[in-house]
PDB file of N, H, CA, C and O in Angstrom:
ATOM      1  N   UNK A   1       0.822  -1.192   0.000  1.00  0.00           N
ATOM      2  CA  UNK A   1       0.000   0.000   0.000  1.00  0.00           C
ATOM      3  C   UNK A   1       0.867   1.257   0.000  1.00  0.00           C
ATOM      4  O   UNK A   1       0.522   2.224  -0.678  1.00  0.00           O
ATOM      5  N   UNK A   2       2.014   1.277   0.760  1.00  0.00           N
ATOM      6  H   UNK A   2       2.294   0.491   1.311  1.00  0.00           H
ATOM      7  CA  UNK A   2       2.863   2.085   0.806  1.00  0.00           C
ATOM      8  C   UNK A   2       3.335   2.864  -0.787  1.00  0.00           C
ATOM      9  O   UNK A   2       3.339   4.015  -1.225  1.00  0.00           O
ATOM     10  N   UNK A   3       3.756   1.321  -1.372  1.00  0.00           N
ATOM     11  H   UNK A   3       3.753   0.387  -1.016  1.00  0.00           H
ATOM     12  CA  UNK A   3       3.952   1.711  -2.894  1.00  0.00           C
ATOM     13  C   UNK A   3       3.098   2.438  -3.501  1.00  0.00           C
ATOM     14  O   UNK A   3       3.307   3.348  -4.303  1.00  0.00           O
ATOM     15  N   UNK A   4       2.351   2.124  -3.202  1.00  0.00           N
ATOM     16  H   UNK A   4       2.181   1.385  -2.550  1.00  0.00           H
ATOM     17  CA  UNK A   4       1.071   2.901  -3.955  1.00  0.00           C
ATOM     18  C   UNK A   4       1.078   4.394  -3.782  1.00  0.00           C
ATOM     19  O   UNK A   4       0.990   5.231  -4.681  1.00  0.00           O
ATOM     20  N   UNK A   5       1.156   4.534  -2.913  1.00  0.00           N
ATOM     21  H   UNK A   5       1.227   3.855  -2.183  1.00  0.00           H
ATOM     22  CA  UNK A   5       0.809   5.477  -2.040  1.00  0.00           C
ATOM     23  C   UNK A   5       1.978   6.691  -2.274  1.00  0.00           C
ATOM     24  O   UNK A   5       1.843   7.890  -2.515  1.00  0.00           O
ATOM     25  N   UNK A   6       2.880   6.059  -2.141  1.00  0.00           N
ATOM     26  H   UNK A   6       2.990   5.084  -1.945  1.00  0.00           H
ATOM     27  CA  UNK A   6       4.068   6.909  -2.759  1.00  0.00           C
ATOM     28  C   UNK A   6       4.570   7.235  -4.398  1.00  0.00           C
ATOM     29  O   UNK A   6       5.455   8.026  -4.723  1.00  0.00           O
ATOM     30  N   UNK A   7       3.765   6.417  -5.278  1.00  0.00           N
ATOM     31  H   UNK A   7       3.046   5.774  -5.013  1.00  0.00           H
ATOM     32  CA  UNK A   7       3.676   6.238  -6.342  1.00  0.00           C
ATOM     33  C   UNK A   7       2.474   7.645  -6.942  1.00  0.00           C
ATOM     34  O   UNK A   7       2.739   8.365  -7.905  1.00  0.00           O
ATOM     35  N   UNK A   8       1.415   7.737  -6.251  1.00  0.00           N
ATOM     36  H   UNK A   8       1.200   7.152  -5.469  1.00  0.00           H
ATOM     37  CA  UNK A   8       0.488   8.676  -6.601  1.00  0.00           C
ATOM     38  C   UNK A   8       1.083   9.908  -5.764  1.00  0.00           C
ATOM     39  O   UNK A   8       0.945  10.887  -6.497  1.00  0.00           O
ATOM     40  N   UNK A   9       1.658  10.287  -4.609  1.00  0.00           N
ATOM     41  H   UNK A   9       1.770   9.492  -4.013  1.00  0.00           H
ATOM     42  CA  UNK A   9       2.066  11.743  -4.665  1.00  0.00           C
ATOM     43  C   UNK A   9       3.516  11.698  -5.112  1.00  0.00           C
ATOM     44  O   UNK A   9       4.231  12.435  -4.432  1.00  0.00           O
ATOM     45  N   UNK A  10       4.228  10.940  -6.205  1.00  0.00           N
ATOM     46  H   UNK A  10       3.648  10.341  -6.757  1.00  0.00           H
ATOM     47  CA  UNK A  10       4.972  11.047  -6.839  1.00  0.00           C
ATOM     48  C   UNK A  10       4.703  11.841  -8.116  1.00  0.00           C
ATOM     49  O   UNK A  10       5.180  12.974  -8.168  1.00  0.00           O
ATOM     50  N   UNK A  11       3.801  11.258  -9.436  1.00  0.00           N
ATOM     51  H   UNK A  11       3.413  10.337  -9.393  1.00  0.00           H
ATOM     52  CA  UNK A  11       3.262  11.469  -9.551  1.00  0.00           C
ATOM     53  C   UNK A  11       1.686  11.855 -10.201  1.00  0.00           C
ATOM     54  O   UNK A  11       1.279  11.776 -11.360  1.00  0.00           O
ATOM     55  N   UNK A  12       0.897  12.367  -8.758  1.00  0.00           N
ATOM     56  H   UNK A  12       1.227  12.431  -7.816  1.00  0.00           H
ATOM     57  CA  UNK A  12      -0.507  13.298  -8.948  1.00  0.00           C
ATOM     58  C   UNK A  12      -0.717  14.310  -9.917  1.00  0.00           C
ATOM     59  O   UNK A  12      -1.849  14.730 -10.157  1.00  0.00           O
ATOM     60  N   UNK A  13       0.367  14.759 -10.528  1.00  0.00           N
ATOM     61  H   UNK A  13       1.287  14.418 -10.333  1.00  0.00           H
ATOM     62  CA  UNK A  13       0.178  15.692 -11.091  1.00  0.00           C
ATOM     63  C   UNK A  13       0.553  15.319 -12.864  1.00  0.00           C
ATOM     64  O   UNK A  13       0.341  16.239 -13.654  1.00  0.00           O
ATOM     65  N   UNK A  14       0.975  14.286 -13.296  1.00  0.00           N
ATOM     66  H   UNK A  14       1.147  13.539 -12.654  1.00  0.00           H
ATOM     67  CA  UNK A  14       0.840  13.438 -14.039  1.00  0.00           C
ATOM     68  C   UNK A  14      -0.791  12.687 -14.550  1.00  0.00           C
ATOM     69  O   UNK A  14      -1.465  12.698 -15.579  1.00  0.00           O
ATOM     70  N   UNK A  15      -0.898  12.142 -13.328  1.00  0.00           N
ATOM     71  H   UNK A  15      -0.350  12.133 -12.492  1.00  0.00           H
ATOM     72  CA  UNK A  15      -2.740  11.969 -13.273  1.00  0.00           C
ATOM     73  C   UNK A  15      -3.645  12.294 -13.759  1.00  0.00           C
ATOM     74  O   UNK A  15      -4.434  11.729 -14.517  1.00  0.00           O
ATOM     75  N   UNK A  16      -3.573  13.582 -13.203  1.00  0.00           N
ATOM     76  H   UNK A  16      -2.932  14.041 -12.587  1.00  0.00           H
ATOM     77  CA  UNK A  16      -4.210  14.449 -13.177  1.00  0.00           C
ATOM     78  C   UNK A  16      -4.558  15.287 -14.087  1.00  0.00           C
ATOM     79  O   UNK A  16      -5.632  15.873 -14.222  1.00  0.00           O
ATOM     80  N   UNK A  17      -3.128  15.354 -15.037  1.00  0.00           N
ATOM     81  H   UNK A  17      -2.256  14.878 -14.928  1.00  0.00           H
ATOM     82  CA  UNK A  17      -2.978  16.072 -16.265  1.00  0.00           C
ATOM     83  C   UNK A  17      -3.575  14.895 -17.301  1.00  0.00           C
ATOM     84  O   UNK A  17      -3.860  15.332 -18.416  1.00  0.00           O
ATOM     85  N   UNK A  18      -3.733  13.907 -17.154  1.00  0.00           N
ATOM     86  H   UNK A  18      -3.502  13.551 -16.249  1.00  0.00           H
ATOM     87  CA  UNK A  18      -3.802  12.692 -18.194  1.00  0.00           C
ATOM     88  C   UNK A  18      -5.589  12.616 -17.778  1.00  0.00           C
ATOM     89  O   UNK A  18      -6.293  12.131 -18.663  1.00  0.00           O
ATOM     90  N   UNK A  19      -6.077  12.931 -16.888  1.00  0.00           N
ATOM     91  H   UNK A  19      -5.504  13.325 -16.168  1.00  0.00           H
ATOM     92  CA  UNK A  19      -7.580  12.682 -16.654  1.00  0.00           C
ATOM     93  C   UNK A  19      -7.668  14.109 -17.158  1.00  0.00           C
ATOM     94  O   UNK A  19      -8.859  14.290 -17.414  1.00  0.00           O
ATOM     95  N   UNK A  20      -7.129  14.968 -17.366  1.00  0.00           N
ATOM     96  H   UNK A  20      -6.162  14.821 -17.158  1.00  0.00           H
ATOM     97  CA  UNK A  20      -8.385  16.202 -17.469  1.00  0.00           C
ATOM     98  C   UNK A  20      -7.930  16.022 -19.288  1.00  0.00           C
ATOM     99  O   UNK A  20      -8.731  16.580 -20.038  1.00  0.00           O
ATOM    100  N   UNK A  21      -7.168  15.561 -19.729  1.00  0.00           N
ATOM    101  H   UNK A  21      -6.518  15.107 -19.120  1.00  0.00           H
ATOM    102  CA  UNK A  21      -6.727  15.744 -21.364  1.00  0.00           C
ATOM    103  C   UNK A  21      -8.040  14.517 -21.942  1.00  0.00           C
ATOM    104  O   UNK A  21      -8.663  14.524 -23.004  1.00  0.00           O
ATOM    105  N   UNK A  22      -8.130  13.468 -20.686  1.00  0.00           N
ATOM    106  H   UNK A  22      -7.624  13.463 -19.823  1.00  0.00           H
ATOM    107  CA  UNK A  22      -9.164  12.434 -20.811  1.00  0.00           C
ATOM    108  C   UNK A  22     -10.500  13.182 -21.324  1.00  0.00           C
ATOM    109  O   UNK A  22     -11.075  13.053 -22.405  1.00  0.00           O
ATOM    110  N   UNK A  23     -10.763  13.862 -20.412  1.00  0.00           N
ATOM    111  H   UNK A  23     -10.296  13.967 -19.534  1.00  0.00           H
ATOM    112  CA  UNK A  23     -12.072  14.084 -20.669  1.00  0.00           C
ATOM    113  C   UNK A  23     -12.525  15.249 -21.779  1.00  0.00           C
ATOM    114  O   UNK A  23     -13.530  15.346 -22.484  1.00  0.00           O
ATOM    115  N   UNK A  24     -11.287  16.126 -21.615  1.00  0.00           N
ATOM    116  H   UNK A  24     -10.471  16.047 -21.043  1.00  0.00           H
ATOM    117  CA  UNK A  24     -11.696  17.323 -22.911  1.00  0.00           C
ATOM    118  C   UNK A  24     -11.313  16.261 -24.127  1.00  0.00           C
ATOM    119  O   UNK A  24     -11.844  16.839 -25.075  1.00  0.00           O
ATOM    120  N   UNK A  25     -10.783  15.196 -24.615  1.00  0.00           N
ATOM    121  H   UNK A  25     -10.352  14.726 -23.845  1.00  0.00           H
ATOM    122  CA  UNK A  25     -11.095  14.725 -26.005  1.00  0.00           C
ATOM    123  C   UNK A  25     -12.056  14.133 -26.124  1.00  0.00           C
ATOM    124  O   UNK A  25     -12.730  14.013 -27.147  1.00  0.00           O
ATOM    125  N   UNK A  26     -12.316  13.504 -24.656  1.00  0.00           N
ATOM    126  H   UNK A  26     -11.769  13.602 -23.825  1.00  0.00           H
ATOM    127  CA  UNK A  26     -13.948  12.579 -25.056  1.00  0.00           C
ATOM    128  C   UNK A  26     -15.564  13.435 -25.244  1.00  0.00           C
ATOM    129  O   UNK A  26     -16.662  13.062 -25.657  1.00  0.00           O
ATOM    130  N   UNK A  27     -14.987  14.842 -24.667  1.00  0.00           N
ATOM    131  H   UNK A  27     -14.095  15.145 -24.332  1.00  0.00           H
ATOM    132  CA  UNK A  27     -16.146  16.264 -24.556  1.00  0.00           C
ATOM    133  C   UNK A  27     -16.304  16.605 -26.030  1.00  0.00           C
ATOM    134  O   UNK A  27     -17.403  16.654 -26.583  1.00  0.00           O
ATOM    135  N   UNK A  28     -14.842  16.897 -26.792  1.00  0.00           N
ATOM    136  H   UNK A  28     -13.950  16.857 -26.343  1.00  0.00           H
ATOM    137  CA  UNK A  28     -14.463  17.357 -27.857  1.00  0.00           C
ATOM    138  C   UNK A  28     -14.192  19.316 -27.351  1.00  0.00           C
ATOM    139  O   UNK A  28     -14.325  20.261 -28.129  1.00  0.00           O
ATOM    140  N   UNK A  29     -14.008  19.357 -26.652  1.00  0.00           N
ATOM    141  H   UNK A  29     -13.899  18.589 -26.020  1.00  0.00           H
ATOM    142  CA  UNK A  29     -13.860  20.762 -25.723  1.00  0.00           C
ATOM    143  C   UNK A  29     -12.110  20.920 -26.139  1.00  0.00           C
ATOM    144  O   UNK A  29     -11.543  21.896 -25.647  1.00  0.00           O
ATOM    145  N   UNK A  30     -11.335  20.037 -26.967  1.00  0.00           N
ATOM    146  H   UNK A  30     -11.795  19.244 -27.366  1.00  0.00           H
ATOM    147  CA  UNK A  30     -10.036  20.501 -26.916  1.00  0.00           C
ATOM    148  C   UNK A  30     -10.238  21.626 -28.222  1.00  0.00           C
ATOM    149  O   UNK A  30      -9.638  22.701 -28.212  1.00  0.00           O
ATOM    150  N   UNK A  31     -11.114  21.245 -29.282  1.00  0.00           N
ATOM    151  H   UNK A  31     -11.601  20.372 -29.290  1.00  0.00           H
ATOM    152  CA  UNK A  31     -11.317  22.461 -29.748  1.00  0.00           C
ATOM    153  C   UNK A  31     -11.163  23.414 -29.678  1.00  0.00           C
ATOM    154  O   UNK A  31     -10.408  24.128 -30.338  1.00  0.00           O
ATOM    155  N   UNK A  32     -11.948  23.699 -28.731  1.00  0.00           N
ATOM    156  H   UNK A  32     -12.562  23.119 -28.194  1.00  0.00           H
ATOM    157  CA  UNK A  32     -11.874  25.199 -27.915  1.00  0.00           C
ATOM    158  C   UNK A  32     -10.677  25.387 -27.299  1.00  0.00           C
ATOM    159  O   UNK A  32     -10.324  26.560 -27.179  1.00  0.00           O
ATOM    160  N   UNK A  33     -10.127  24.736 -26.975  1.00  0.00           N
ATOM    161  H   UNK A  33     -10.414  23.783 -27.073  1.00  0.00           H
ATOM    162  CA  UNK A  33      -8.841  24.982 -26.473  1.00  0.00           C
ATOM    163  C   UNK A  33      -8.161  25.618 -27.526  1.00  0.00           C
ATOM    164  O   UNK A  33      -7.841  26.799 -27.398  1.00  0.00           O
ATOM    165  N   UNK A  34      -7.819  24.809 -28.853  1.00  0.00           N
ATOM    166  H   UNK A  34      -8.079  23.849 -28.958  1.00  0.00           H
ATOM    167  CA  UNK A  34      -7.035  24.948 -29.421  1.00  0.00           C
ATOM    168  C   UNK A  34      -7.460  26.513 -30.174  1.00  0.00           C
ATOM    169  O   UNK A  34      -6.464  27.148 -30.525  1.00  0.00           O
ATOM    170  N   UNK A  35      -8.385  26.978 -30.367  1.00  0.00           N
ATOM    171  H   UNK A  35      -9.193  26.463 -30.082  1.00  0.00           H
ATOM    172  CA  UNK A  35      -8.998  28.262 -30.361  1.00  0.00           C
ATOM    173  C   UNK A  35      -8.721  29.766 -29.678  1.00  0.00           C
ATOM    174  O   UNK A  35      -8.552  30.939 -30.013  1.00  0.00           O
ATOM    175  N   UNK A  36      -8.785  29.019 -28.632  1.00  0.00           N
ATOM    176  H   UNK A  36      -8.922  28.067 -28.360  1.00  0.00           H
ATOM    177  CA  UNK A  36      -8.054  29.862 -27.036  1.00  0.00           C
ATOM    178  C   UNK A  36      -6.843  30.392 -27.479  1.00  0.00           C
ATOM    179  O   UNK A  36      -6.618  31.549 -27.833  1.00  0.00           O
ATOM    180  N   UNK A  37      -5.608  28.843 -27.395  1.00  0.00           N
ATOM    181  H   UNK A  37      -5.791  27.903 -27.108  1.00  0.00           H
ATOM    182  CA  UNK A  37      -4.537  29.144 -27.949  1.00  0.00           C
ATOM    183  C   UNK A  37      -4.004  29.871 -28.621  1.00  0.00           C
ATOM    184  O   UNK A  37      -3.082  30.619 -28.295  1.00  0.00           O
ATOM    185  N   UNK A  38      -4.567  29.748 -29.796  1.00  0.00           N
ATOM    186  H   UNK A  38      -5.316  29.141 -30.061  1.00  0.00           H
ATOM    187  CA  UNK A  38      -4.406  30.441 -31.090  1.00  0.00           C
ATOM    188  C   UNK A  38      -4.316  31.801 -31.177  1.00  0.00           C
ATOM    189  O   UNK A  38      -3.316  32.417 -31.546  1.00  0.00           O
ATOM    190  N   UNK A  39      -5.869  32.497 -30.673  1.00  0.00           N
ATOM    191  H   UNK A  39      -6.681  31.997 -30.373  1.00  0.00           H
ATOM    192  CA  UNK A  39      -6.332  33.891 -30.435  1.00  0.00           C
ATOM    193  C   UNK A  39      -5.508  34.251 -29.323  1.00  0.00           C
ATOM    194  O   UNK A  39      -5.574  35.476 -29.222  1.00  0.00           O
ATOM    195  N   UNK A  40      -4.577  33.653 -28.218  1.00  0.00           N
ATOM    196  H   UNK A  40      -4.524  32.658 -28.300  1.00  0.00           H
ATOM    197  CA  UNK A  40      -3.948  34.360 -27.577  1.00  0.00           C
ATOM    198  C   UNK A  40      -2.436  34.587 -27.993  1.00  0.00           C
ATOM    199  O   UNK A  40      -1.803  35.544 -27.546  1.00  0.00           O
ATOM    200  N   UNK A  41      -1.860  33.620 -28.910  1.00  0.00           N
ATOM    201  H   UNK A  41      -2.374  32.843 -29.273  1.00  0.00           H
ATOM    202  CA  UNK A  41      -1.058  33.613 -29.778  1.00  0.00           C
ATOM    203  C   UNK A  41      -1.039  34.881 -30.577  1.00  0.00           C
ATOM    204  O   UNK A  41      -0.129  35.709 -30.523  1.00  0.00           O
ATOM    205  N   UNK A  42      -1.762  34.942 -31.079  1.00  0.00           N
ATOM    206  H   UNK A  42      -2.502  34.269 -31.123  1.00  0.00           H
ATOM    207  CA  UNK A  42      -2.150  35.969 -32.206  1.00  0.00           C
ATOM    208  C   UNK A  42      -2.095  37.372 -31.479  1.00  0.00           C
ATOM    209  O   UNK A  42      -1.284  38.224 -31.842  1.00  0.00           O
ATOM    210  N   UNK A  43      -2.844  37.552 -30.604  1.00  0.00           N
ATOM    211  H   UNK A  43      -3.502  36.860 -30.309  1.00  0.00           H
ATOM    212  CA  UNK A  43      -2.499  38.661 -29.403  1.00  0.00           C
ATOM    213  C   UNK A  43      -1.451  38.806 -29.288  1.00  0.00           C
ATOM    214  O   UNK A  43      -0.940  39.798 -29.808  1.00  0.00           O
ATOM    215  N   UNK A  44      -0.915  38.179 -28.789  1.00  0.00           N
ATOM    216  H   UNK A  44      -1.331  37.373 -28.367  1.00  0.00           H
ATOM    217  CA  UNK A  44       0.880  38.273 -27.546  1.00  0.00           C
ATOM    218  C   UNK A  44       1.901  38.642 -28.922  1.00  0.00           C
ATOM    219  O   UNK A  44       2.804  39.428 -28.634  1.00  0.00           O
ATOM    220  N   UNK A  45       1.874  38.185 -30.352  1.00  0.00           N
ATOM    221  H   UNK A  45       1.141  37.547 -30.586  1.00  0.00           H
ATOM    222  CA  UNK A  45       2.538  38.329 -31.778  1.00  0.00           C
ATOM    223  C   UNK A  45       2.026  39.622 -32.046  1.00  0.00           C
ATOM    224  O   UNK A  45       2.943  40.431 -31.914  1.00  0.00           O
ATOM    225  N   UNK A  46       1.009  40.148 -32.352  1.00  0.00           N
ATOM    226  H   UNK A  46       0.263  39.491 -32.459  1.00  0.00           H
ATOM    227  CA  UNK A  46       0.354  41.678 -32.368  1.00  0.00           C
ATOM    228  C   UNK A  46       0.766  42.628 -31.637  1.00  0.00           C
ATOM    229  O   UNK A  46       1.053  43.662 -32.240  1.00  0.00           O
ATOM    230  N   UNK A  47       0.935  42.614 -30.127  1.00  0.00           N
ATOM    231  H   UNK A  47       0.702  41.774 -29.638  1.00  0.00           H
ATOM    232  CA  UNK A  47       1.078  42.862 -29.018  1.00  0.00           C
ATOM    233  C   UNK A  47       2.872  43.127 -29.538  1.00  0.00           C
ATOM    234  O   UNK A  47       3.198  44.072 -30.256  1.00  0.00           O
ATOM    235  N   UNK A  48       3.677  42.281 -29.101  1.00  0.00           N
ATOM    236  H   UNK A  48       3.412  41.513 -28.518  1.00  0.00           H
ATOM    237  CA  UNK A  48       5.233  42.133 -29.529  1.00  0.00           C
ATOM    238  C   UNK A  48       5.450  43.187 -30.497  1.00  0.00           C
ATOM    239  O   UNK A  48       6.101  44.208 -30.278  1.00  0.00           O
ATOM    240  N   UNK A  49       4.498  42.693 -32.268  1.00  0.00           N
ATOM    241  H   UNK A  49       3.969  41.863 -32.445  1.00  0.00           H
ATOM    242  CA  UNK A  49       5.036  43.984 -33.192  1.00  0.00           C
ATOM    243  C   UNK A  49       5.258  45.126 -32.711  1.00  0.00           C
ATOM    244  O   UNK A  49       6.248  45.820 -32.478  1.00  0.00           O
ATOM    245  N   UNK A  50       3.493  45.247 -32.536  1.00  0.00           N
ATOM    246  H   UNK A  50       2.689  44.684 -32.725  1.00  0.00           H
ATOM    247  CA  UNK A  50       3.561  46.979 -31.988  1.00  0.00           C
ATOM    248  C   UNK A  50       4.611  47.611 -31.172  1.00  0.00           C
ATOM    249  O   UNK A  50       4.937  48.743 -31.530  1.00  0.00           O
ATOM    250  N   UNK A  51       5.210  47.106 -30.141  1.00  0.00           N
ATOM    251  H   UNK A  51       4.945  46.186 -29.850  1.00  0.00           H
ATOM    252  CA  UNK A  51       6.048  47.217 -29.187  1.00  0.00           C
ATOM    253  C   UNK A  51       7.449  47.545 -29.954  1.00  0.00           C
ATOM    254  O   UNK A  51       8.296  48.438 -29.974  1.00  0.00           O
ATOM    255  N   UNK A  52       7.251  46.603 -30.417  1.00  0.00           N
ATOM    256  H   UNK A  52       6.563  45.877 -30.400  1.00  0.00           H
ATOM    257  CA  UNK A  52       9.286  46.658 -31.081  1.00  0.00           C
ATOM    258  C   UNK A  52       9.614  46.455 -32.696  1.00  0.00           C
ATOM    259  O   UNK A  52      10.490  45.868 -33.330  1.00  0.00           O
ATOM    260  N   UNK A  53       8.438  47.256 -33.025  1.00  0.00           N
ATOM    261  H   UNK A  53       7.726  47.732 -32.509  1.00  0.00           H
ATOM    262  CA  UNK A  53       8.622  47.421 -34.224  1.00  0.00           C
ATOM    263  C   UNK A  53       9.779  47.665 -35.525  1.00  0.00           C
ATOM    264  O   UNK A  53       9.981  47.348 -36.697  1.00  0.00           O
ATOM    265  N   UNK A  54      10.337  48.433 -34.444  1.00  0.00           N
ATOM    266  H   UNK A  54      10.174  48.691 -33.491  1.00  0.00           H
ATOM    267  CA  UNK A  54      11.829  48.718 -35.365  1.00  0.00           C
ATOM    268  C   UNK A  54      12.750  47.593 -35.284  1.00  0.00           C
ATOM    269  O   UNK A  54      13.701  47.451 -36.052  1.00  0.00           O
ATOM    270  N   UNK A  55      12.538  47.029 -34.612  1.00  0.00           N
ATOM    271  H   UNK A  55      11.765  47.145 -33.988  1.00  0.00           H
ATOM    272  CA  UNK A  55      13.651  45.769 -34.105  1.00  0.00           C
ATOM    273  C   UNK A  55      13.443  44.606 -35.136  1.00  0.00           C
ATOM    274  O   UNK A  55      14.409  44.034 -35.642  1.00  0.00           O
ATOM    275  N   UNK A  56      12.063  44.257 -35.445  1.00  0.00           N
ATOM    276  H   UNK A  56      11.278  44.721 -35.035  1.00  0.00           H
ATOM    277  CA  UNK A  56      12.097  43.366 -36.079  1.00  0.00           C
ATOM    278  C   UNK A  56      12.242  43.857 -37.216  1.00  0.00           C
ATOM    279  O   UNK A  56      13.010  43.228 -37.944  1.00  0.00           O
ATOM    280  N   UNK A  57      11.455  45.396 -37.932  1.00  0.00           N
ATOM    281  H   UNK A  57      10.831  45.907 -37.340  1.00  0.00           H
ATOM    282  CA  UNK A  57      11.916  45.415 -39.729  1.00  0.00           C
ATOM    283  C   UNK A  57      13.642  44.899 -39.810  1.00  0.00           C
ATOM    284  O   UNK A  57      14.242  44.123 -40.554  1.00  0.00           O
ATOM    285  N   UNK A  58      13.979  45.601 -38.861  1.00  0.00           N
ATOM    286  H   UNK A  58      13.492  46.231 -38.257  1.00  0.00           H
ATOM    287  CA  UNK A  58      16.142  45.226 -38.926  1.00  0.00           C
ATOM    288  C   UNK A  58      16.195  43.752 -38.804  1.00  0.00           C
ATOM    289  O   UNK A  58      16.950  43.235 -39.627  1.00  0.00           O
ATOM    290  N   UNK A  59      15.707  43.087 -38.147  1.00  0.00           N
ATOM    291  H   UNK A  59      15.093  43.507 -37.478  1.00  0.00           H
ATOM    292  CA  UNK A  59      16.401  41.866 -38.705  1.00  0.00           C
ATOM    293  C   UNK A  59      15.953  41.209 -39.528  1.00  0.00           C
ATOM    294  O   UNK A  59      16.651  40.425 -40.171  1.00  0.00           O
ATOM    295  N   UNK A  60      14.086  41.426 -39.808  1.00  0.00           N
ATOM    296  H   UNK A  60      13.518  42.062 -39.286  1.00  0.00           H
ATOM    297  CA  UNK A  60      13.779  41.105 -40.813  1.00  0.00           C
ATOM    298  C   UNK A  60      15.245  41.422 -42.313  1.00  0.00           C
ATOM    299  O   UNK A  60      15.926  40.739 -43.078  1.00  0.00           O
ATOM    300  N   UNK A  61      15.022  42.947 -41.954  1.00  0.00           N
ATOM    301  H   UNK A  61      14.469  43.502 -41.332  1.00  0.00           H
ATOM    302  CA  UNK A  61      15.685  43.161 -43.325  1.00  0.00           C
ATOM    303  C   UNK A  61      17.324  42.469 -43.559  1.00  0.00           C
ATOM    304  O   UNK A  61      17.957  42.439 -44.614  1.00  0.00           O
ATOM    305  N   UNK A  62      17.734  41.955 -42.229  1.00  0.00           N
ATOM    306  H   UNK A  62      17.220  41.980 -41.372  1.00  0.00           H
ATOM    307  CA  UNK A  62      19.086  41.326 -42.189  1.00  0.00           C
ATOM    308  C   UNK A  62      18.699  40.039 -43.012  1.00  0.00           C
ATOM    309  O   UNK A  62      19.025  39.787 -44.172  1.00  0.00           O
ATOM    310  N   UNK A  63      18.185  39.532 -42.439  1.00  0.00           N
ATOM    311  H   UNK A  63      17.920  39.737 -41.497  1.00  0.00           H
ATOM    312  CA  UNK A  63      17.708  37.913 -43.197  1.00  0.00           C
ATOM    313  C   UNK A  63      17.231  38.297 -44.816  1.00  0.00           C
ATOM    314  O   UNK A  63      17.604  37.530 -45.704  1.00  0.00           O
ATOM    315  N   UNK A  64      16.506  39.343 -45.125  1.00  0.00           N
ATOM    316  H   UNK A  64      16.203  39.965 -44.404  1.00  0.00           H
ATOM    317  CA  UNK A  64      16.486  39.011 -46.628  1.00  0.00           C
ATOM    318  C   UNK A  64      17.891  39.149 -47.395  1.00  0.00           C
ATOM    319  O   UNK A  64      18.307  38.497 -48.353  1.00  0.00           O
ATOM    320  N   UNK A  65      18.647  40.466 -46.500  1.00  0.00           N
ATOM    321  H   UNK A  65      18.309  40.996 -45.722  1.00  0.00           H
ATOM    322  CA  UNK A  65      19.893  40.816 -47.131  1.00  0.00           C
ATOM    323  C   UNK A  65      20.741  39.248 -47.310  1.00  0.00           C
ATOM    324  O   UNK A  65      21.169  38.939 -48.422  1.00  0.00           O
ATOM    325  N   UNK A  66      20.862  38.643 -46.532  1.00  0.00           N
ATOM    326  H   UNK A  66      20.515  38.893 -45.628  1.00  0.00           H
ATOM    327  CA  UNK A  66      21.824  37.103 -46.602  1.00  0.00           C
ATOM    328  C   UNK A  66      20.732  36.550 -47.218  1.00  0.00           C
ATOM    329  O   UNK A  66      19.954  36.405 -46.275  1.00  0.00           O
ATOM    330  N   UNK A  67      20.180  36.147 -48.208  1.00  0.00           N
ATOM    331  H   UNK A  67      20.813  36.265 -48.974  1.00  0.00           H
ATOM    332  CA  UNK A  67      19.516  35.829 -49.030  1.00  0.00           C
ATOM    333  C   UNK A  67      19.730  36.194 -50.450  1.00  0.00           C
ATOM    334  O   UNK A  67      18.945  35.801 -51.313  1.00  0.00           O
TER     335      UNK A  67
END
């Protein structure tokens, strides 16, 4: 029992992650996840340009130059 026992707060958080991935594919709710993702992706990349705009045309324009 011990084994056991030390085996699950080894780990619970393994588990745990494998039961909740369980149930959003059997829901079909990873969808939405992958949605989530995306649109916050898309944010945080939008977000970045605006910010440092000059930074990237320059290396953009470095990489076409070695091309």
């Amino acid at each position: 029992m011990d084994d056991f026992k030390n085996f699950l707060t080894k780990y619970w958080g393994a588990i745990l992650g494998g039961l909740i991935a369980t149930i959003l594919l059997c829901t079909g709710a990873y969808r939405l996840l992958v949605v989530i993702v995306i649109l916050v992706l898309g944010i945080w990349a939008g977000n970045y340009y605006q910010n440092n705009k000059e930074t990237i045309k320059s290396k953009l324009k470095k990489i076409i130059d070695k091309m």
